[in-house]
ZADO-1210 file (C-alpha; in nm, 4 decimals, padded with zeros to 6 digits):
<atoms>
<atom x="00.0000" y="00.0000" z="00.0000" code="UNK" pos="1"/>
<atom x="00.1422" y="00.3400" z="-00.1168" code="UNK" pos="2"/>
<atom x="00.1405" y="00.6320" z="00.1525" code="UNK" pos="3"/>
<atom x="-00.0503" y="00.8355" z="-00.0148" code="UNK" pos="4"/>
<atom x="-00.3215" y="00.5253" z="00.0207" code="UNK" pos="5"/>
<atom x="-00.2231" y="00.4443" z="00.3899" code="UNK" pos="6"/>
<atom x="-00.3079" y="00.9045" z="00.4728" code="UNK" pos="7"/>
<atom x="-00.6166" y="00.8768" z="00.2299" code="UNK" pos="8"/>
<atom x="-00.7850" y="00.5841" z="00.5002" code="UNK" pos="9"/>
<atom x="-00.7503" y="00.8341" z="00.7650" code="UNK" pos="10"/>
<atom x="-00.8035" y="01.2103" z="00.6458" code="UNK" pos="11"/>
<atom x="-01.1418" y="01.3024" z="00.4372" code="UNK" pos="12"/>
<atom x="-00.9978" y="01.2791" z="00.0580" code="UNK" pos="13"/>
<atom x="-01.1335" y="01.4783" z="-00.2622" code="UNK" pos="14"/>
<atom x="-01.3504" y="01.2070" z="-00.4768" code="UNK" pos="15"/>
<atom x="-01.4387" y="01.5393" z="-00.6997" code="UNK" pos="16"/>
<atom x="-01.1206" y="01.4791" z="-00.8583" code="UNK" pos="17"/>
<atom x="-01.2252" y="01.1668" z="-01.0344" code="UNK" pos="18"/>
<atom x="-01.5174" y="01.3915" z="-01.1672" code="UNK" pos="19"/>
<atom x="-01.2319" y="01.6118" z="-01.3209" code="UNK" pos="20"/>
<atom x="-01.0721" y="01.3239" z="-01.4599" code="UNK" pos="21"/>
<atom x="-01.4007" y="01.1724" z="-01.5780" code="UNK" pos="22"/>
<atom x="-01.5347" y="01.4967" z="-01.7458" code="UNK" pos="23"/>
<atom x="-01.2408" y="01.5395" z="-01.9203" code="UNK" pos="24"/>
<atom x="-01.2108" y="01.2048" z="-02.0995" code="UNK" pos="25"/>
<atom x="-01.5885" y="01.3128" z="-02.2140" code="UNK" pos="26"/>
<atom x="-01.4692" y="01.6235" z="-02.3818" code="UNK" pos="27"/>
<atom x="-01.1774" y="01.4189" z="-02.5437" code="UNK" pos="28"/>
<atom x="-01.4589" y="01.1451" z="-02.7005" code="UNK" pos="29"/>
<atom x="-01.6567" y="01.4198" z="-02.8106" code="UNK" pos="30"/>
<atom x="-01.4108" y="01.6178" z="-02.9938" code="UNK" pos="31"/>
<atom x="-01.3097" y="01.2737" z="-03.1342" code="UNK" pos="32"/>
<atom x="-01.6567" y="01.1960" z="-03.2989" code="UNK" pos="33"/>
<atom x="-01.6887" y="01.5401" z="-03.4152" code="UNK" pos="34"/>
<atom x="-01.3392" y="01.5675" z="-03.6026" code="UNK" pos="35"/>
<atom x="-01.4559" y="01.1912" z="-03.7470" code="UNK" pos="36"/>
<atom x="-01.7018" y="01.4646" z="-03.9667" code="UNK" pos="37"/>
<atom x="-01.4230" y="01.4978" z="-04.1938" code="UNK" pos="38"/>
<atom x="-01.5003" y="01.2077" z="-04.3790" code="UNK" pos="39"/>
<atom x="-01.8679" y="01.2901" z="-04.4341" code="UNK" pos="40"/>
<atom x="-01.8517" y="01.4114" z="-04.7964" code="UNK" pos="41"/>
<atom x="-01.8573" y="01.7412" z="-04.8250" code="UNK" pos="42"/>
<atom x="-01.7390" y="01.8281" z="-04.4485" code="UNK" pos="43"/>
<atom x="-01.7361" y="02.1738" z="-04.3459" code="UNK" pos="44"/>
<atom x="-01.3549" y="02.1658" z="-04.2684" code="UNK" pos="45"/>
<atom x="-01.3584" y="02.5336" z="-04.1097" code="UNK" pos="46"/>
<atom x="-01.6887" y="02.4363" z="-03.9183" code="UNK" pos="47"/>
<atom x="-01.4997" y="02.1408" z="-03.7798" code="UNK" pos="48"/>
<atom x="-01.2232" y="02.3192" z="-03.7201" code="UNK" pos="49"/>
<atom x="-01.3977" y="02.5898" z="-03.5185" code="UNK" pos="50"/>
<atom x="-01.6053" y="02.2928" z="-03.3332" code="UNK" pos="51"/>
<atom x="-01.2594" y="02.1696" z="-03.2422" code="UNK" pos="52"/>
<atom x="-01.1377" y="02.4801" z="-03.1304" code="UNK" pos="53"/>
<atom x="-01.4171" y="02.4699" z="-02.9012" code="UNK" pos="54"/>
<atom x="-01.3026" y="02.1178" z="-02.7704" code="UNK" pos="55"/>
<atom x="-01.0007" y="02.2479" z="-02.6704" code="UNK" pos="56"/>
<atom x="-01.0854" y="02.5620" z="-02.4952" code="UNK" pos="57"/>
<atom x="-01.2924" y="02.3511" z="-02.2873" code="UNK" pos="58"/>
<atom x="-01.0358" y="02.0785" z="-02.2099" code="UNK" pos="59"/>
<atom x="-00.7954" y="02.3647" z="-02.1256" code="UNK" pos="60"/>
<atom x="-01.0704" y="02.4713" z="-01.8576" code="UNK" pos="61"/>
<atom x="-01.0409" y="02.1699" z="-01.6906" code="UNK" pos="62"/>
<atom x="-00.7283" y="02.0825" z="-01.6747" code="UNK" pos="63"/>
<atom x="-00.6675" y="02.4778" z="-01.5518" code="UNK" pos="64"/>
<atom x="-00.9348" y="02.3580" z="-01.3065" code="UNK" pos="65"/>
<atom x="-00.7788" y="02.0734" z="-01.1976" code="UNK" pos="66"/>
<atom x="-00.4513" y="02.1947" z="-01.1267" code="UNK" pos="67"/>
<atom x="-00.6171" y="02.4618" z="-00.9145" code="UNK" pos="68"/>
<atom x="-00.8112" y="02.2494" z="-00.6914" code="UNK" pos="69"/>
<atom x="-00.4811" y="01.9915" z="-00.6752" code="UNK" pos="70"/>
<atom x="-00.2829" y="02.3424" z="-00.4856" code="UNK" pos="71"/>
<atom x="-00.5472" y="02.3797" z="-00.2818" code="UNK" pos="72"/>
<atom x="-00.5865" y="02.0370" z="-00.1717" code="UNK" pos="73"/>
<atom x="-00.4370" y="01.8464" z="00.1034" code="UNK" pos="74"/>
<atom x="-00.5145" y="01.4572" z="00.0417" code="UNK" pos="75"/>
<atom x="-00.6160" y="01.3577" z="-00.3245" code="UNK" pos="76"/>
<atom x="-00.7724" y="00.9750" z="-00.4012" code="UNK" pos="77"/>
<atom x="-00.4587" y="00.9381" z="-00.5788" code="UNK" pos="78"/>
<atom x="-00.0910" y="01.0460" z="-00.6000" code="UNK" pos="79"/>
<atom x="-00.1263" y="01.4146" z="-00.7241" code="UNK" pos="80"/>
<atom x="00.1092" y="01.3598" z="-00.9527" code="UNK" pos="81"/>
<atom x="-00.0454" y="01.0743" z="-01.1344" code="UNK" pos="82"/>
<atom x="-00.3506" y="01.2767" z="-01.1336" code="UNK" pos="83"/>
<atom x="-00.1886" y="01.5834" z="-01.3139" code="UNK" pos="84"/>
<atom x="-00.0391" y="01.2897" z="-01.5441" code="UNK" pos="85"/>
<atom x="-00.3217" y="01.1774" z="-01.6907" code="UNK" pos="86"/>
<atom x="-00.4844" y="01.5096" z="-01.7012" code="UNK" pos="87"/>
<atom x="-00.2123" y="01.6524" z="-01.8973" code="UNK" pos="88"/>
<atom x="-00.2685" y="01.3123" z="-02.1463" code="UNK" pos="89"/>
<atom x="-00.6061" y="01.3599" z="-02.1997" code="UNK" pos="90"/>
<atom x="-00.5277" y="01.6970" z="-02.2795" code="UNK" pos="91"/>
<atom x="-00.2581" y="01.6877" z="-02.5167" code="UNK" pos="92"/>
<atom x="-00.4807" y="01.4535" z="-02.6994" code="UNK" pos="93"/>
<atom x="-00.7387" y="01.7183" z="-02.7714" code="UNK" pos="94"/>
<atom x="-00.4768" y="01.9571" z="-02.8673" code="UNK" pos="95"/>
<atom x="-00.3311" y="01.7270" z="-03.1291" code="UNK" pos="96"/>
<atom x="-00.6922" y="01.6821" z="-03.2799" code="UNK" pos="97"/>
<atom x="-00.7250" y="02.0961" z="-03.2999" code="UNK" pos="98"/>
<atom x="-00.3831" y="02.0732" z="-03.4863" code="UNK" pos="99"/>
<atom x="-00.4558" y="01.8407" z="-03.7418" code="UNK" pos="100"/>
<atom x="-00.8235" y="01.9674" z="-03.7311" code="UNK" pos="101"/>
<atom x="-00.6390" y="02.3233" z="-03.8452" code="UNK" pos="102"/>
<atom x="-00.3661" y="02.0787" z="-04.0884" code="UNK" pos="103"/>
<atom x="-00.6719" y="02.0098" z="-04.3106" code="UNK" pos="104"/>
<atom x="-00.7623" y="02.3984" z="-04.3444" code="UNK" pos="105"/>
<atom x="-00.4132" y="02.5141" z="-04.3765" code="UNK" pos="106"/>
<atom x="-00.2862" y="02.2445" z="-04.6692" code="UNK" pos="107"/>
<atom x="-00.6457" y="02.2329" z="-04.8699" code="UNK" pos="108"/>
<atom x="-00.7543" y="01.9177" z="-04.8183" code="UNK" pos="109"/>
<atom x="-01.0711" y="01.7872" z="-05.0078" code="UNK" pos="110"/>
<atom x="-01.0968" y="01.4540" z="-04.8341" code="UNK" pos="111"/>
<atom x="-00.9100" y="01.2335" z="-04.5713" code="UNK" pos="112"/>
<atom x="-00.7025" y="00.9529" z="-04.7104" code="UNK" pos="113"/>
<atom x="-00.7951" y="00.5795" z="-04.6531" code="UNK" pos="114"/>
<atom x="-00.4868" y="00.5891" z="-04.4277" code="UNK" pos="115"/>
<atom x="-00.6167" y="00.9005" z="-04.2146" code="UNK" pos="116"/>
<atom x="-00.9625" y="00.7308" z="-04.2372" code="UNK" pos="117"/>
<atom x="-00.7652" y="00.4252" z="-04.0513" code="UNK" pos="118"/>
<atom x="-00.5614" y="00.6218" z="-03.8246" code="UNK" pos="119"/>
<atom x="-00.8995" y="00.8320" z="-03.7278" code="UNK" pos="120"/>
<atom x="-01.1018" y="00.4812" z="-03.6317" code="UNK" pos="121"/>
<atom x="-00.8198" y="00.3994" z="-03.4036" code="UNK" pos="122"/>
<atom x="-00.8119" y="00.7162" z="-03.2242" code="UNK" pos="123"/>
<atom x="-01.2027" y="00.6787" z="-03.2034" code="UNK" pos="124"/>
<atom x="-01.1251" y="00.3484" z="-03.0538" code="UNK" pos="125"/>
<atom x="-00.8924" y="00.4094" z="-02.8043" code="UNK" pos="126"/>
<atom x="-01.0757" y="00.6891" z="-02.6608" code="UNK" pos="127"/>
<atom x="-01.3563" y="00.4909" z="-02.6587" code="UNK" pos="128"/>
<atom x="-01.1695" y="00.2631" z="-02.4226" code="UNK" pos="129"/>
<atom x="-01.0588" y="00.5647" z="-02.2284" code="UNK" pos="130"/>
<atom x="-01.3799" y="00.6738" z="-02.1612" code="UNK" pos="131"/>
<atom x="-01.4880" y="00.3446" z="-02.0331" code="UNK" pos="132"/>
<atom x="-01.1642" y="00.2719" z="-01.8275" code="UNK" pos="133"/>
<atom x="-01.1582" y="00.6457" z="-01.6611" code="UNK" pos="134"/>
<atom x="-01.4448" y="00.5542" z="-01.4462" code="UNK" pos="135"/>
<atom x="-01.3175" y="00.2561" z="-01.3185" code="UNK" pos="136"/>
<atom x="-01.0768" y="00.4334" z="-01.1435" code="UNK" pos="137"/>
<atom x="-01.3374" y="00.5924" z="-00.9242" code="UNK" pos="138"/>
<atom x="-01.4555" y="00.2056" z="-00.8693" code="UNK" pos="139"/>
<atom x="-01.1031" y="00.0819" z="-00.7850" code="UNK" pos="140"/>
<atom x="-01.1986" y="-00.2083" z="-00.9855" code="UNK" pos="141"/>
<atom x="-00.8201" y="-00.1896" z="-01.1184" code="UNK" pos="142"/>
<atom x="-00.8320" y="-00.5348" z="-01.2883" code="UNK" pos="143"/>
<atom x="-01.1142" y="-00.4525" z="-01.5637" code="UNK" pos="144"/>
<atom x="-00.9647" y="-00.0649" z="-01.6112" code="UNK" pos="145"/>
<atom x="-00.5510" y="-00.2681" z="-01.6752" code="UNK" pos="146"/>
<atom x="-00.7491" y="-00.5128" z="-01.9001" code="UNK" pos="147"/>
<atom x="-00.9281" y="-00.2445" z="-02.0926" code="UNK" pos="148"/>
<atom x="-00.6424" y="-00.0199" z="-02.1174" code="UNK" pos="149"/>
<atom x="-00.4263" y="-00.3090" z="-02.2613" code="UNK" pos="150"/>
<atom x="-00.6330" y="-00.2931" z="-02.5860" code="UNK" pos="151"/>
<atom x="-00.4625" y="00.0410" z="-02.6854" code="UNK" pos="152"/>
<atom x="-00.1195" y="-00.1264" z="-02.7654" code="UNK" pos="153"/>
<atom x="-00.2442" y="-00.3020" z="-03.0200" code="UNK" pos="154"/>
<atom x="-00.3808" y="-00.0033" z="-03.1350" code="UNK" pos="155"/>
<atom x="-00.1062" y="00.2409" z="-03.1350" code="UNK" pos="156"/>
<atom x="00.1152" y="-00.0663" z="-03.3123" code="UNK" pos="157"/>
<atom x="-00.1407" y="-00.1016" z="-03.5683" code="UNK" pos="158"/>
<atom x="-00.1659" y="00.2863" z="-03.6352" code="UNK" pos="159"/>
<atom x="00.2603" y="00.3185" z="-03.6197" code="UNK" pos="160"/>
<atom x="00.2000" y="00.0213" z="-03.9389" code="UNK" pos="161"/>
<atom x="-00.0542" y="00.2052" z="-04.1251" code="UNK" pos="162"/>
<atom x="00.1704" y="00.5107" z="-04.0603" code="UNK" pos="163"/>
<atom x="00.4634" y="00.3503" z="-04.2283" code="UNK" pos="164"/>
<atom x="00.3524" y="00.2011" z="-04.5225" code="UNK" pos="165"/>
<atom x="00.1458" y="00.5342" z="-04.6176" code="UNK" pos="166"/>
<atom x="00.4503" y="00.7218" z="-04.6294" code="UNK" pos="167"/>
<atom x="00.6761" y="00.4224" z="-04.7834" code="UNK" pos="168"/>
<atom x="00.4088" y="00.4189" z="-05.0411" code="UNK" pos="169"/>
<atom x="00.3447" y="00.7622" z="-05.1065" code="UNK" pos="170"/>
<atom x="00.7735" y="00.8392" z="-05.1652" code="UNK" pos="171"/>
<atom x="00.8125" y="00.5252" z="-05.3825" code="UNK" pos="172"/>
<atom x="00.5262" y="00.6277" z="-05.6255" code="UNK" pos="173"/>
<atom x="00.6489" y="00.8869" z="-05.8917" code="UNK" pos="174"/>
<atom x="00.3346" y="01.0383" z="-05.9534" code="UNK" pos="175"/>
<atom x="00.2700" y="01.1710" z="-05.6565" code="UNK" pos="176"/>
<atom x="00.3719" y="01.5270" z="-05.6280" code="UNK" pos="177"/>
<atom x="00.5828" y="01.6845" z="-05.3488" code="UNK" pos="178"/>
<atom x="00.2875" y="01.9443" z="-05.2059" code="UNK" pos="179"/>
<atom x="00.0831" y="01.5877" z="-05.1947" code="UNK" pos="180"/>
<atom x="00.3492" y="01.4167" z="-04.9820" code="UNK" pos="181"/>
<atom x="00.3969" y="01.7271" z="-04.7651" code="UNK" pos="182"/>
<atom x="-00.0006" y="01.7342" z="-04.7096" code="UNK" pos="183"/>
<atom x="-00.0308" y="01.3477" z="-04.6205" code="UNK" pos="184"/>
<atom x="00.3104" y="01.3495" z="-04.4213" code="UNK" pos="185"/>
<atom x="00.1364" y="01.6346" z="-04.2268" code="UNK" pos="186"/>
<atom x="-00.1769" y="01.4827" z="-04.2006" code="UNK" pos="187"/>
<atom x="-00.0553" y="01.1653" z="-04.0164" code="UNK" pos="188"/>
<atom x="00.1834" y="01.2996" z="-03.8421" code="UNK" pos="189"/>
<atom x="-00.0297" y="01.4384" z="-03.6301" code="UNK" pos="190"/>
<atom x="-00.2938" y="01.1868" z="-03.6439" code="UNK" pos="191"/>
<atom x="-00.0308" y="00.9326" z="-03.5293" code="UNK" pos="192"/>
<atom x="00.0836" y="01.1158" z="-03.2662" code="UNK" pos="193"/>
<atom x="-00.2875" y="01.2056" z="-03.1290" code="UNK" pos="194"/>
<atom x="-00.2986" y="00.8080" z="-03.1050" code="UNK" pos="195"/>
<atom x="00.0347" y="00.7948" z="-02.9037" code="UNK" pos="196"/>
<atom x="-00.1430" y="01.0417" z="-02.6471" code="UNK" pos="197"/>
<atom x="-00.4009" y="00.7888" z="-02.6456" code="UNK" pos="198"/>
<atom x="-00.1851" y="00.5273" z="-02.5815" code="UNK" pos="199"/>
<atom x="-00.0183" y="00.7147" z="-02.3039" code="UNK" pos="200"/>
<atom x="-00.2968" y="00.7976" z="-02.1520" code="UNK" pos="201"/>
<atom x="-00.3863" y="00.4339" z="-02.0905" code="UNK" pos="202"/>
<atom x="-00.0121" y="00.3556" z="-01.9204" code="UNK" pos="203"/>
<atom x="-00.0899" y="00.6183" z="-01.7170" code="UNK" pos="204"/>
<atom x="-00.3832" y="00.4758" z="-01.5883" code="UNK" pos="205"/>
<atom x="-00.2541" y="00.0903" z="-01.5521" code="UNK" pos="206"/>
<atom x="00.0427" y="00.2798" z="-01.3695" code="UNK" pos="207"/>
<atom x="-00.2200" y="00.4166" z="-01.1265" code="UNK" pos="208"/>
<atom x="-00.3876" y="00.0802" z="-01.1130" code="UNK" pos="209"/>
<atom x="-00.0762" y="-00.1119" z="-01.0212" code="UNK" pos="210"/>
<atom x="00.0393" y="00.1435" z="-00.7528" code="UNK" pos="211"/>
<atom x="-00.3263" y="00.1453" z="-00.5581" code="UNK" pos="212"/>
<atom x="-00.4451" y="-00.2474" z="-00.6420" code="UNK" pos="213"/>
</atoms>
């Protein structure tokens, strides 16, 4: 048992932080589904774009929010830090979706690649699993949460895959043009990365699990 568990059975703790953690994950979904809009034909890329902006304004609020009530705060349900941990993940994945949200105004894109279109149902995935696992926290049913989490490895090595043999593909074939390869190498870059977030995200959380099972 960690300290931080042995003080939390004998002072009152702050469950509210698992609401935090909880509401957060829900913004991160939702901007998820609404940046999957892109491949709707004839998506509204500046509308989406705006929408995400919206996304991550809101996650920012939060995660201001949470570090405020962590300095004035005492005992926490869990180590501080691994609270600030995973609230910083779940925000850097909405961030990464506003970028490459913004990456399809700023190179012209008319639709998402089949590779984006992959990379996107990963990230929808995995925060799908994220959304589910959060909560358990709040349960302590630690088992379930490490079990669910597990799934996004074989995400984020399925995505790093996809990522690779997009951009082996797209170099090796002579008729694609350079502005096409910048746009694409853009593109995943930063969907790829929005799925490592995801990924870490979910360590963080079987980290947690381990330390309080």
């Amino acid at each position: 048992m960690s300290f931080q568990s042995f003080l939390a059975r004998l002072l009152p703790n702050e469950a509210h932080f698992y609401t935090y953690l909880e509401n957060q994950v829900a913004v991160v979904l939702t901007a998820t589904v609404d940046f999957l809009k892109v491949q709707d034909e004839g998506a509204n890329f500046e509308q989406i774009h705006a929408t995400m902006r919206a996304h991550e304004k809101e996650g920012d609020r939060l995660h201001d929010e949470m570090l405020a009530a962590l300095g004035a705060t005492f005992v926490t349900p869990i180590d501080r830090e691994d609270i600030m941990r995973l609230s910083k993940r779940f925000d850097d994945i909405i961030d990464l979706l506003d970028v490459a949200a913004r990456s399809f105004l700023i190179f012209h894109v008319k639709a998402p690649t089949e590779a984006c279109k992959v990379l996107l149902s990963l990230i929808f995935e995995s925060c799908q699993v994220l959304n589910s696992a959060t909560p358990l926290l709040r349960a302590t049913r630690y088992e379930e949460l490490i079990h669910q989490c597990r799934q996004l490895a074989a995400f984020e090595k399925q995505g790093d895959r996809v990522f690779r043999e997009e951009l082996s593909r797209i170099f090796a074939d002579p008729d694609v043009d350079a502005k096409e390869i910048l746009r694409e190498r853009e593109l995943l870059d930063r969907l790829e990365a929005a799925l490592d977030k995801c990924r870490s995200a979910a360590e963080t959380m079987i980290d947690i699990a381990v330390k309080h099972a």
